[in-house]
Backbone as ProteinMPNN parsed JSONL, in Angstrom:
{"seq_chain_A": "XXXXXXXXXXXXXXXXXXXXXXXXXXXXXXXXXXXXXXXXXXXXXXXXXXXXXXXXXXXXXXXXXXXXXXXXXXXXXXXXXXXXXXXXXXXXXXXXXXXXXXXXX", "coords_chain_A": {"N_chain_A": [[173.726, 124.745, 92.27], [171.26, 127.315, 90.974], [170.253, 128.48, 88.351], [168.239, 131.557, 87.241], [166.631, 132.428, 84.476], [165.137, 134.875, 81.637], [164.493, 133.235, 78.878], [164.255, 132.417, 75.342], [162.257, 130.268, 73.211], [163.545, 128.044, 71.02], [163.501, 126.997, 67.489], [165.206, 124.327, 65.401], [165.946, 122.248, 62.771], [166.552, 118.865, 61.901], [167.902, 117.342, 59.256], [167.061, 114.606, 57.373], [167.926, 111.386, 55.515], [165.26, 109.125, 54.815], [163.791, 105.692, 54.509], [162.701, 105.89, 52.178], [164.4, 107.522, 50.633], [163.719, 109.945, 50.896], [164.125, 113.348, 52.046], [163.598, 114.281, 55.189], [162.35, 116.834, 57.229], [163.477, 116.795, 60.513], [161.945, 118.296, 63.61], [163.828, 120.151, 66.501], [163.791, 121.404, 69.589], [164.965, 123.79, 71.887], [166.468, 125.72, 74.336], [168.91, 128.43, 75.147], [171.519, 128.938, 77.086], [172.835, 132.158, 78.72], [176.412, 133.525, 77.903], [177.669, 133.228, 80.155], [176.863, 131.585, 81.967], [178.605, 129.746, 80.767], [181.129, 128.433, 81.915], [180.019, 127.028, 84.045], [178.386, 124.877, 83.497], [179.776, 123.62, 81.954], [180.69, 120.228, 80.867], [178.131, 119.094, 82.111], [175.145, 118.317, 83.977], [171.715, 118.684, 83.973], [169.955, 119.274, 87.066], [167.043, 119.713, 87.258], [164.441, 120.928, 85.058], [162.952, 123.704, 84.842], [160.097, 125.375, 83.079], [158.363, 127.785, 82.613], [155.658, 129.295, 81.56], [153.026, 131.973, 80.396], [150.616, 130.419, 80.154], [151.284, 128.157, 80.992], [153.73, 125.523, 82.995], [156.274, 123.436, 83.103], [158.436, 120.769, 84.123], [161.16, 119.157, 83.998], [163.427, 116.013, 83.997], [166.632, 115.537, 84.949], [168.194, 116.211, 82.327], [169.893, 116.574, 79.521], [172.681, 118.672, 78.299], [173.934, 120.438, 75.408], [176.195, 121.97, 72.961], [175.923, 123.788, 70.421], [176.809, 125.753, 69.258], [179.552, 128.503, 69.411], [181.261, 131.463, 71.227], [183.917, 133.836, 70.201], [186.485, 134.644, 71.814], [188.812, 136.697, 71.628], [191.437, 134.277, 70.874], [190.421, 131.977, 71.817], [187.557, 129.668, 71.572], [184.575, 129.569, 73.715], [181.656, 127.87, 74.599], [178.353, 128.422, 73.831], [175.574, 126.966, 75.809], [172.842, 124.825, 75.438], [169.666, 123.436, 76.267], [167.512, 121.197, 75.347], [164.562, 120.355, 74.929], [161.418, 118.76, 75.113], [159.348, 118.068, 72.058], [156.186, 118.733, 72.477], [156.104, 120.024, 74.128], [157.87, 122.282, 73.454], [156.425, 123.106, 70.497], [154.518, 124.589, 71.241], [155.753, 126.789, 72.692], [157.637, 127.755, 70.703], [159.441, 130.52, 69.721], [158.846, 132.184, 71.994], [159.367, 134.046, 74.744], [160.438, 132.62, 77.607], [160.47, 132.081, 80.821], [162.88, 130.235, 82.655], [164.283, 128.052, 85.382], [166.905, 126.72, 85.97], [168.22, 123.771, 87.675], [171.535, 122.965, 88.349], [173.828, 120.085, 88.644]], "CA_chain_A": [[173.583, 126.074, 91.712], [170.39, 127.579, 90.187], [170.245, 129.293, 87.157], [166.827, 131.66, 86.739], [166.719, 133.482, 83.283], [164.302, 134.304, 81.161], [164.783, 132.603, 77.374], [163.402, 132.15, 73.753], [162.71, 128.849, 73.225], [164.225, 128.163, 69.284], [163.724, 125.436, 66.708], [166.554, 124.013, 64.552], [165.129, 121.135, 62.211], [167.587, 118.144, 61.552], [167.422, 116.559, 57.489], [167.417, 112.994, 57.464], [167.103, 110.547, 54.68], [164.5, 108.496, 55.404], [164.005, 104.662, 53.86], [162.54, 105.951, 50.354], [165.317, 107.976, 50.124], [163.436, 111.101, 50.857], [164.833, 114.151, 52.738], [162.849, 114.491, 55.48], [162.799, 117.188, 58.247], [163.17, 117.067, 62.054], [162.464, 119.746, 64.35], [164.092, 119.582, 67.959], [163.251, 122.218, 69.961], [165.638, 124.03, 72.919], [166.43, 127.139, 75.127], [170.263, 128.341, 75.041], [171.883, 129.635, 78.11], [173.632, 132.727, 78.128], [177.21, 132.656, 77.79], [177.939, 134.001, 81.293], [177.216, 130.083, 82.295], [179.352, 128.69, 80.573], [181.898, 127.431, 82.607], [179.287, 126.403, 85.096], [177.53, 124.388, 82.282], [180.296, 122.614, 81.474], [180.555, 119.057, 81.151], [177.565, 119.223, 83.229], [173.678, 117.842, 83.504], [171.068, 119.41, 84.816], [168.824, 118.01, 87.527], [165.743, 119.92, 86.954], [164.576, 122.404, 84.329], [161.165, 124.006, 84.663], [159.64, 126.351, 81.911], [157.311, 128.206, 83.075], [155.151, 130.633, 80.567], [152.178, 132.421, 80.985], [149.793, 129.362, 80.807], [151.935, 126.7, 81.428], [154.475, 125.16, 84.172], [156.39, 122.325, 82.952], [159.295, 120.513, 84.977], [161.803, 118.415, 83.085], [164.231, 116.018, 84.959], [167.783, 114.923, 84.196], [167.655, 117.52, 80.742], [171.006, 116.714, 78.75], [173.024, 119.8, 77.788], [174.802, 120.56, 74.373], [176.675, 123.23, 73.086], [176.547, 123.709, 69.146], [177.256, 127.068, 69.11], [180.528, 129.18, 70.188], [181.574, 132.486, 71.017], [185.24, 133.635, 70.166], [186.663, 135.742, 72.779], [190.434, 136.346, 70.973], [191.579, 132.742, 70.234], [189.533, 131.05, 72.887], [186.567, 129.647, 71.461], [183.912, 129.618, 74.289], [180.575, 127.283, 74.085], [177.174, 128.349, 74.55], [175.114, 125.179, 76.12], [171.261, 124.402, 75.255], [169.089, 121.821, 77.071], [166.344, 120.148, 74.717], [163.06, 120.577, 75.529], [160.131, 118.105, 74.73], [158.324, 118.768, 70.99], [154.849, 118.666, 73.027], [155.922, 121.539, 75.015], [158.262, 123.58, 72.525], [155.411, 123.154, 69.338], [153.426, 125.377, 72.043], [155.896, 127.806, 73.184], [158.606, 128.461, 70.316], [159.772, 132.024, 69.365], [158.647, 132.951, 72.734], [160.408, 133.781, 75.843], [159.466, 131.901, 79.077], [161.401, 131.743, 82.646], [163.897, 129.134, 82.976], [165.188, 127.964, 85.932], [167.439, 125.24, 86.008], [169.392, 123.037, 88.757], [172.592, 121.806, 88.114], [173.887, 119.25, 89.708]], "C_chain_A": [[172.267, 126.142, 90.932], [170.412, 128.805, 89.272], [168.522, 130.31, 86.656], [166.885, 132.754, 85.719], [165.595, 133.354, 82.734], [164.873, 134.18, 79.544], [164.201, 132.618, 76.691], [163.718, 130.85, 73.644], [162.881, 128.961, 71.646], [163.961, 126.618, 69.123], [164.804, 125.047, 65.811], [165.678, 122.299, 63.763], [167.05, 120.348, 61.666], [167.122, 117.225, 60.28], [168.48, 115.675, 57.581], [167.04, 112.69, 56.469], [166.463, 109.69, 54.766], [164.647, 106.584, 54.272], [163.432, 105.01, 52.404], [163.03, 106.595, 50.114], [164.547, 109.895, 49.845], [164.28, 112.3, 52.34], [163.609, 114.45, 53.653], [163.602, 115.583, 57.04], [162.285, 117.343, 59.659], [162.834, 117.747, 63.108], [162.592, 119.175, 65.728], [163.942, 121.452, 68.681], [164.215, 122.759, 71.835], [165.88, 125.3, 73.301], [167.992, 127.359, 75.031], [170.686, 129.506, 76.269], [172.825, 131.16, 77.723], [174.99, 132.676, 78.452], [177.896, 132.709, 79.345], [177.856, 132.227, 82.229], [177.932, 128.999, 82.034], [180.346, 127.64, 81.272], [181.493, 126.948, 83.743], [178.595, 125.175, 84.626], [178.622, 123.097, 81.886], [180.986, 120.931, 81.382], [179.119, 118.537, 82.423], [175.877, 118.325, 82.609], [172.92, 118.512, 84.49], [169.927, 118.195, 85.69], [167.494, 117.898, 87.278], [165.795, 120.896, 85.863], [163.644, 122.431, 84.456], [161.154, 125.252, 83.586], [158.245, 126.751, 82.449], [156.674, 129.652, 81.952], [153.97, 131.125, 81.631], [150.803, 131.455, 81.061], [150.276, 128.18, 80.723], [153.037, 127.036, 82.177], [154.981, 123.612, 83.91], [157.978, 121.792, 83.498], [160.261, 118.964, 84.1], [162.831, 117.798, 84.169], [165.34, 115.574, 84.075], [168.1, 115.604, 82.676], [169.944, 117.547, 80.59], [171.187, 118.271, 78.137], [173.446, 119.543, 76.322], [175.277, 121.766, 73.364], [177.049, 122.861, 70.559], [176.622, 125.168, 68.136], [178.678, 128.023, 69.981], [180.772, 130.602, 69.935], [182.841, 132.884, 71.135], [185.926, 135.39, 71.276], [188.493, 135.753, 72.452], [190.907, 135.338, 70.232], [190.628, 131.789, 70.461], [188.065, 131.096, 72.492], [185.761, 129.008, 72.957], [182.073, 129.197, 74.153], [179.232, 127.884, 74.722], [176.24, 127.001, 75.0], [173.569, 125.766, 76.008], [171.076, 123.316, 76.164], [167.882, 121.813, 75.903], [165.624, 120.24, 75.431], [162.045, 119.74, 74.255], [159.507, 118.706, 73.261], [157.03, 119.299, 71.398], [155.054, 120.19, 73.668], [156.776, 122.633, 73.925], [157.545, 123.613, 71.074], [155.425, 124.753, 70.191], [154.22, 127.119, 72.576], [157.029, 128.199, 71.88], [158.506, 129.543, 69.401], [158.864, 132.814, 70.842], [159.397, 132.805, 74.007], [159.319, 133.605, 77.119], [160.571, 131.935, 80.281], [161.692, 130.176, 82.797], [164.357, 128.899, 84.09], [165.753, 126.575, 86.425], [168.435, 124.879, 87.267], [170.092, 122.22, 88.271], [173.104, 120.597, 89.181], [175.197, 119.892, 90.182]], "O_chain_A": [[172.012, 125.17, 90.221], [170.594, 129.967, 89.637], [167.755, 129.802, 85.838], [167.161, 133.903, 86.06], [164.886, 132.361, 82.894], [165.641, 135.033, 79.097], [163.074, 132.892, 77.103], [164.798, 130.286, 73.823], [162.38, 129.916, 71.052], [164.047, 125.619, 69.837], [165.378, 126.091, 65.502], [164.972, 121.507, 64.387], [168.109, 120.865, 61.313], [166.126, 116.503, 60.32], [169.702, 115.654, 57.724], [166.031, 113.237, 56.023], [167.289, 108.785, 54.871], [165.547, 106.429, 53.446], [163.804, 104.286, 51.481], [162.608, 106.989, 49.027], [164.795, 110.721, 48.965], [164.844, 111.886, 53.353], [162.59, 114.849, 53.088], [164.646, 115.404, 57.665], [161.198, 117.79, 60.023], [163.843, 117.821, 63.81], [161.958, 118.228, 66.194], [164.04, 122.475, 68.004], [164.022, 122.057, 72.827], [165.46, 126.147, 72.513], [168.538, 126.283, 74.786], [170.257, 130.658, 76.329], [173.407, 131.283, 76.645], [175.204, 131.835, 79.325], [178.857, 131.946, 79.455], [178.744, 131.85, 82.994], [178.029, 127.888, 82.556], [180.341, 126.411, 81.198], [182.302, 126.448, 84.525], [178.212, 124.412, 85.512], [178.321, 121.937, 81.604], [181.962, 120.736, 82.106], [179.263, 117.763, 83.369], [175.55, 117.92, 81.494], [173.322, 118.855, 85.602], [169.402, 117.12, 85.401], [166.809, 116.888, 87.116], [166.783, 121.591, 85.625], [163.005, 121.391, 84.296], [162.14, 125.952, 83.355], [157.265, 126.029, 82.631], [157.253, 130.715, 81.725], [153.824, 130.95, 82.841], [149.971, 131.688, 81.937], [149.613, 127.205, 80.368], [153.481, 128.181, 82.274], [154.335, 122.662, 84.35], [158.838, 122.618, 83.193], [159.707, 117.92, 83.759], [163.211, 118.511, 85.097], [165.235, 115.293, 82.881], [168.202, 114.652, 81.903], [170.836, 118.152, 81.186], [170.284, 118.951, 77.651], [173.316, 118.375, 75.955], [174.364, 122.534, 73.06], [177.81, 122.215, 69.839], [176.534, 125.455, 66.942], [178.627, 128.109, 71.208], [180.613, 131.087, 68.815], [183.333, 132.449, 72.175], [185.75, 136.609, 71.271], [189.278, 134.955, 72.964], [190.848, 135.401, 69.004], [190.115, 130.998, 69.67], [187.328, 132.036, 72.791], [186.267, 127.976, 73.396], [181.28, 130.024, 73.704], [179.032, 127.849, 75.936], [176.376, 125.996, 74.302], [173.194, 126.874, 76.39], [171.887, 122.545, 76.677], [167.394, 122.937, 75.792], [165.854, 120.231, 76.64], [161.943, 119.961, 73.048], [159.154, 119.884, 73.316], [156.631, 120.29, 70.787], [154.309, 121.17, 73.646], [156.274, 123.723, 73.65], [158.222, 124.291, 70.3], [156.09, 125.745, 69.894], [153.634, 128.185, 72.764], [157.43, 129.333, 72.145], [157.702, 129.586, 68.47], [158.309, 133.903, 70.693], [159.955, 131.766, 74.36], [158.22, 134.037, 77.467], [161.716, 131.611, 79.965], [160.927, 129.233, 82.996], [165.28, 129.706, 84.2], [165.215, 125.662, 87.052], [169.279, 125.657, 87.712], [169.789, 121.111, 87.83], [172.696, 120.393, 90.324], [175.75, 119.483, 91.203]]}, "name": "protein", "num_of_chains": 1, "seq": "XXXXXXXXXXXXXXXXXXXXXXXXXXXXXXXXXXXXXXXXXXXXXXXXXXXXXXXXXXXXXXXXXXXXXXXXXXXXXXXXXXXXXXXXXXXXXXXXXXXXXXXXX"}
């Protein structure tokens, strides 16, 4: 199955204490599907992901999912899934939306 949307890539920074006991922060950098994939998404890995902007074209393989967001539809909480994307490439593109299209396996 291929998935082609287009996305905002987003940062989320992770605070670590480092060895002098300082708080230091991480940024990881990912795209979040919408939720309409979910149960295609799930338990799942992707084979490829490419990101394609307006001056770049970058092709990611094997791209771990993870879902740390949900949407509640009655009782039934329902996960949105992210894939992680490279710092090198999401420095360059985040808060902007680029064309996604990913192959699951």
């Amino acid at each position: 199955m291929i998935i082609k949307e287009e996305l905002k890539v987003r940062v989320k920074y992770n605070v670590k204490v480092n060895s002098k006991g300082e708080r230091v922060k991480y940024p990881y950098y990912f795209v979040t599907f919408p939720i309409e994939y979910s149960k295609d998404l799930e338990n799942k890995e992707l084979k490829s992901l490419m990101i394609v902007s307006n001056e770049d074209k970058v092709e990611l393989k094997n791209v771990k999912l993870f879902s740390m967001e949900y949407y509640k539809r009655g009782e039934e909480k329902v996960p949105y899934y992210s894939a992680v994307i490279p710092k090198e490439v999401g420095e360059k593109l985040v808060g902007k939306k680029v064309l996604v299209i990913a192959e699951i396996e």
